[in-house]
C-alpha positions, -999 to +999 in steps of 0.1 A: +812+764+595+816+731+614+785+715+625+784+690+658+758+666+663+753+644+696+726+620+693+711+602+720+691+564+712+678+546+738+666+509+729+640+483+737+650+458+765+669+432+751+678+448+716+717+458+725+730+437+702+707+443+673+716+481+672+753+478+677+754+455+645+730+483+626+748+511+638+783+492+627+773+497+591+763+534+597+792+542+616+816+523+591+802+537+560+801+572+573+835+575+582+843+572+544+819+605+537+841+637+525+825+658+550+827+634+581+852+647+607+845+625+634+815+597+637+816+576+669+788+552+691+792+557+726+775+540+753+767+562+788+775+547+818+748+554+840+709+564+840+694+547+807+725+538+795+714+550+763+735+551+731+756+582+718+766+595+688+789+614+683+793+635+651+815+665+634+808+673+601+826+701+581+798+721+576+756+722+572+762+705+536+782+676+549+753+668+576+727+669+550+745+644+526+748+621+555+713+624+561+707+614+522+731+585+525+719+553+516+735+537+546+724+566+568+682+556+557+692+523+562+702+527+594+671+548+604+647+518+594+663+494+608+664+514+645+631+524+641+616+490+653+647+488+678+646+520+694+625+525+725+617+564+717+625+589+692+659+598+692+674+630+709+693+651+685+715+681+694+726+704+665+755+729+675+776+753+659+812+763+671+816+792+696+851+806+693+863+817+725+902+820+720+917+851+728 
């Protein structure tokens, strides 16, 4: 079953730049995974402006080879002294609806 994951980063004053050119990497290597449908960085527009990511994996196994990537851990050290808070992660399964 497909798995979609929207993650919300908000960073420390000042550190814009610093976790666009992490996140590049991450974003860049994941789109080369097997199980990757769909990896994206958003930005919202409004409020905290806080950074989005947007992710569709194939299925629970896809997500938790990302999570073991190499470029995925690197990615998480390097926001860790960037981000402002924990990020907010939402985990979410399809709902078929169609008639």
């Amino acid at each position: 079953m497909a798995v979609k994951i929207v993650a919300f980063v908000t960073v420390k004053p000042g550190q814009d730049d610093a976790f666009v050119a992490a996140a590049r990497t991450c974003v860049t290597a994941s789109r080369k995974e097997a199980g990757v449908l769909h990896y994206d960085l958003w930005r919202e527009t409004e409020g905290d402006r806080r950074f989005v990511f947007n992710e569709l994996y194939v299925d629970d196994a896809a997500v938790q080879q990302h999570m073991a990537s190499d470029h995925f851990k690197a990615f998480g050290m390097a926001a860790r002294d960037i981000a402002a808070a924990r990020p907010e992660i939402v985990v979410t399964h399809p709902v078929d609806v169609a008639d």
